[in-house]
N, C-alpha and C positions, 0 to 999 in steps of 0.2 A: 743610505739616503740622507742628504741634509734638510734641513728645516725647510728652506726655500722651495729644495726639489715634494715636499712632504706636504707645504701647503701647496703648492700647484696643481699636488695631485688630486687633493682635495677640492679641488674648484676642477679640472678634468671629470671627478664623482659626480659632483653637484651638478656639470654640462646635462650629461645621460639623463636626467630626471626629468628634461623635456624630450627627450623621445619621441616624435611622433606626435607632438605640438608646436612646433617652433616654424614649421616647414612652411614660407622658404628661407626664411631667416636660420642660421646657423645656432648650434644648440653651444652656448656659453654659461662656464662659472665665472664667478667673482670671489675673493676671499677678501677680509680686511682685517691686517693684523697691526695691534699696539702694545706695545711692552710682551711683547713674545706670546701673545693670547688673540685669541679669534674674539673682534667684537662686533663681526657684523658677515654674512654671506647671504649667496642668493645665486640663483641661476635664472637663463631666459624664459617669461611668461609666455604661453598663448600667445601665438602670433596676437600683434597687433597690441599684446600689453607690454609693463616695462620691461626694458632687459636686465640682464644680470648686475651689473654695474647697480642702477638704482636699485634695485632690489637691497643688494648688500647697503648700500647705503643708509638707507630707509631703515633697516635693521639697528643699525647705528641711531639716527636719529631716535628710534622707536625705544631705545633702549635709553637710553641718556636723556637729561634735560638737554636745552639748547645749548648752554655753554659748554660741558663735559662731553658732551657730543662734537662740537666742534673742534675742540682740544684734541680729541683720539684720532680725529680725521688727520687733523693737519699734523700727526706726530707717530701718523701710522705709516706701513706698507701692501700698495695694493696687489693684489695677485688676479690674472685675469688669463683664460686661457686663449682668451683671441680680440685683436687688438682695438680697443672702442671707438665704434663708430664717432663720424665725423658730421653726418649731417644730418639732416631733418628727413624726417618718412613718416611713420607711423606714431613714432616716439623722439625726443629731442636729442641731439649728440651727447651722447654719453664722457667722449673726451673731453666737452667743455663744463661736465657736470663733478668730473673727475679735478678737474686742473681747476676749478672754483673753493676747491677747499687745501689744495697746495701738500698732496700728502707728501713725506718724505723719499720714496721712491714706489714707481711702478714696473714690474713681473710683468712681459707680455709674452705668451709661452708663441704665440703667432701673429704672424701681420693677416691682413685680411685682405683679398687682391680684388675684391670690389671694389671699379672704379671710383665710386663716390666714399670710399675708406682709403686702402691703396698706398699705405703711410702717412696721410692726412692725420689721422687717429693721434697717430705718436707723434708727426710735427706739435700739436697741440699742445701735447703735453711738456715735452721740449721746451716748447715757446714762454711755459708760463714758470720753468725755473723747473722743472722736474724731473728726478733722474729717473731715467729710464732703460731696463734691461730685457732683451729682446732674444729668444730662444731657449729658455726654460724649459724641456718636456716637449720641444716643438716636434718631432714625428710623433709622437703617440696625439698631440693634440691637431697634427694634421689628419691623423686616422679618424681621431672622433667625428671632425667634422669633413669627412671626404665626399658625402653625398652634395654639403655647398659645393664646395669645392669645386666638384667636378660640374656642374651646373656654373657657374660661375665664368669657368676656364675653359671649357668646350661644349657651352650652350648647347647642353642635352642632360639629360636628369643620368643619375647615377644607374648605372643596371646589374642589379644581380639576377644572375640564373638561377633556378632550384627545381631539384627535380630528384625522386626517389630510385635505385634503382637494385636489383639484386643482387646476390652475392658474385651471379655467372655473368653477369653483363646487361641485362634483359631490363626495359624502359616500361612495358605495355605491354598487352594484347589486343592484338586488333580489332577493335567492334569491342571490346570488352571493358569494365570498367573492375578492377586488381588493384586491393590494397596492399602497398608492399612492406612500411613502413610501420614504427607502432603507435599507441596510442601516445607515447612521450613525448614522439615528433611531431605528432600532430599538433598536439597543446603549443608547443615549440614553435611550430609555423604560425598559426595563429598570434603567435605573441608579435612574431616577425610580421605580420599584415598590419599589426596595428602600429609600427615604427614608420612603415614606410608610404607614401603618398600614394602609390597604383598599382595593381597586380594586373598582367597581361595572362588572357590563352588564346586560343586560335578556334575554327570554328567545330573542330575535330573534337575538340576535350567539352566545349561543351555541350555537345551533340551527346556523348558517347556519358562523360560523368554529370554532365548537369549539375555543377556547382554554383552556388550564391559566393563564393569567395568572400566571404566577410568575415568578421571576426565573433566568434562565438564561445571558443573556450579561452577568451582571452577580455581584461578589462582595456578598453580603449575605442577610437573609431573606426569604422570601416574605411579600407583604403577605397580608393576611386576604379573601378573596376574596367578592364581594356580590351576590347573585345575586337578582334581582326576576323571580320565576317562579308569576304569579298562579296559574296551577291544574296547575304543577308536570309542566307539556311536555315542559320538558327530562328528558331518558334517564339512568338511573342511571350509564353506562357515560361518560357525558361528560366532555372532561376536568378542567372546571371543578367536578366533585365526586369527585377523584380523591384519593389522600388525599397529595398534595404538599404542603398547605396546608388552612387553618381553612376552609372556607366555609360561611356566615350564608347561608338562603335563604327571604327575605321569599315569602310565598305565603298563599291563601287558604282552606288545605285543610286543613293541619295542623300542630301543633306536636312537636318530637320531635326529639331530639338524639341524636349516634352521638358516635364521638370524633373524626373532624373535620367532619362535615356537621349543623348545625343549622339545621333546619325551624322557621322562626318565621312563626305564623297571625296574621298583621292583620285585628285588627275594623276591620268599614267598610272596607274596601283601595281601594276608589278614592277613599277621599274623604281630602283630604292624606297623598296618600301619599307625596310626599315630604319632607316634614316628620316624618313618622311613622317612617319608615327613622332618619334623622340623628337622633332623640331615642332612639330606640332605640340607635342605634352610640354616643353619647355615653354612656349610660347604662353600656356596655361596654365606657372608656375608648377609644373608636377617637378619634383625636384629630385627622387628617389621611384625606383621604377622593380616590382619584382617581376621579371618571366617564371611564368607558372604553366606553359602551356605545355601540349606533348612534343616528342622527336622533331617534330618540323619545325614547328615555332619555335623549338632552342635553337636550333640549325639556323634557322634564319639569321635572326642576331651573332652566333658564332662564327658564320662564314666572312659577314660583315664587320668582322673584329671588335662590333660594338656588345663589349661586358666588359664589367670592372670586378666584378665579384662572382662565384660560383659556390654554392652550400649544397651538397652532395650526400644524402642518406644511402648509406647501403646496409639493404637487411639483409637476413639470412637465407632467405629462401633461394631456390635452384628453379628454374626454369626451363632450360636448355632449348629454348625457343620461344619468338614474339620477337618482340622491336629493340632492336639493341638502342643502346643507351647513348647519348652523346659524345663525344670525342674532346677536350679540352686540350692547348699547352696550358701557357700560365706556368706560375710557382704554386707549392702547396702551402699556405699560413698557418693551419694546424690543422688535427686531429684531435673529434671530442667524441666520448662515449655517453648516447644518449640512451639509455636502457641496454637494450640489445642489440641497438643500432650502431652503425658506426659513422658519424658525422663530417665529410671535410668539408675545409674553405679552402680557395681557392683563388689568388690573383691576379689576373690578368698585370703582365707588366709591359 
């Protein structure tokens, strides 16, 4: 690995650290290197505060008087793993924040294909004399940030599957609620709720497990909880409309929002209805989406080709009857050993 590729990967590290804060904004590092030494990094704030770019900046200024600080800028090199924005939102164009101190060259490991970014980003930087080198690390830091991405590119939030199942093939028991998984993976998933914007189940899983879906062995917030409850079965008292968390509840009865329980009535409800959920959550920036629900509800999204991702526990246990398990193609990404569990992911390509 050379220096270049070593600091990029380092602003790729520092991306991750918004996790599960950023969203819908894309999770970015920044590095800033002078005479071959880091003098200033940062990654993207809480939605709605600065991005990574100022961050590392600010760093810089925080650290130096105003001259000595100005001097490192303009005689540094920026590292950035996704290309700085262009225009006004929340926070001001970063590329014009960039090209105000004229550093010696900028690292952009991706372009960003929001329209209002879209190479605007890097004309800018271009424009004000600056060299600029474009694809450093670019598939690993397209992977980082896959859940914009795919929000972005096919206005619908990103979807992973997940779902535990046995060693012989077995999802469930009918009427039953069967832990199959251990306590590692639990911890695990939970860590996973608090990454990602909403967890879907069907009315089945919460009839049957009566889960709050929120994050408890994990530090973070709870995701936005999605509930597909055609003629609204599930009991007010459940815990999945408690008020720990937001939950959205697709149904065919009514519409009507409280202040965390909103009742949304689909026309037509079985006819693409899973298309019809995901245009609706995008429309609500939800940006990353986990299905968590049983057999049917994975089925659903599967038959519809809509997943991007699948995280597949298999424990040890034998069954040799109950609800068999999903059916996936896709490619396999890895294999991880979570205790005694055996972990895949899984690509839809």
């Amino acid at each position: 690995m050379n220096k270049h590729e070593s600091y990029m990967r380092r602003c790729l590290d520092l991306a991750v650290l918004g996790a599960g804060t950023t969203s819908p904004n894309p999770m970015v590092g920044a590095v800033i290197v002078c005479d071959d030494r880091i003098v200033g990094e940062g990654y993207t704030s809480p939605y709605g505060g600065p991005h990574a770019e100022v961050n590392a900046i600010q760093q810089v200024l925080d650290r130096y008087d105003s001259d000595e600080a100005a001097d490192k800028l303009s005689r540094s090199v920026f590292y950035v793993s996704l290309e700085p924005c262009a225009h006004y939102g929340k926070t001001p164009p970063c590329a014009d924040l960039i090209a105000k101190y004229k550093p010696n060259k900028v690292f952009i490991a991706c372009l960003d294909p929001f329209a209002k970014v879209n190479g605007k980003g890097l004309m800018i930087l271009k424009e004000a004399g600056i060299a600029v080198e474009v694809g450093l690390l670019e598939s690993e830091a397209l992977w980082l940030n896959r859940r914009f991405f795919t929000r972005v590119l096919k206005n619908r939030p990103y979807i992973i599957l997940k779902w535990a199942e046995t060693s012989d093939g077995f999802i469930a028991k009918d009427g039953k609620q069967v832990w199959i998984s251990n306590n590692a993976s639990k911890q695990l998933v939970h860590q996973w709720r608090a990454e990602e914007d909403a967890i879907l189940i069907g009315t089945k899983t919460a009839l049957v497990d009566n889960p709050s879906l929120t994050v408890r062995e994990w530090k973070g917030s709870n995701p936005k909880r999605i509930l597909i409850d055609k003629l609204l079965a599930v009991p007010a008292d459940a815990a999945v409309l408690n008020e720990e968390a937001e939950t959205i509840i697709f149904n065919d009865v009514k519409t009507e929002w409280s202040e965390t329980n909103k009742f949304i009535a689909l026309e037509n409800f079985d006819w693409y209805l899973p298309q019809n959920i995901l245009y609706q959550l995008y429309l609500m920036d939800v940006q990353s989406i986990i299905i968590e629900g049983g057999a049917k509800t994975l089925d659903l999204f599967i038959q519809a080709g809509l997943w991007d991702e699948a995280r597949i526990f298999k424990g040890r246990q034998v069954w040799n009857a109950g609800v068999k398990s999903p059916q996936i193609g896709g490619t396999l990404k890895e294999t991880l050993q979570v205790a005694d569990d055996q972990l895949e992911i899984w690509i839809n390509k």
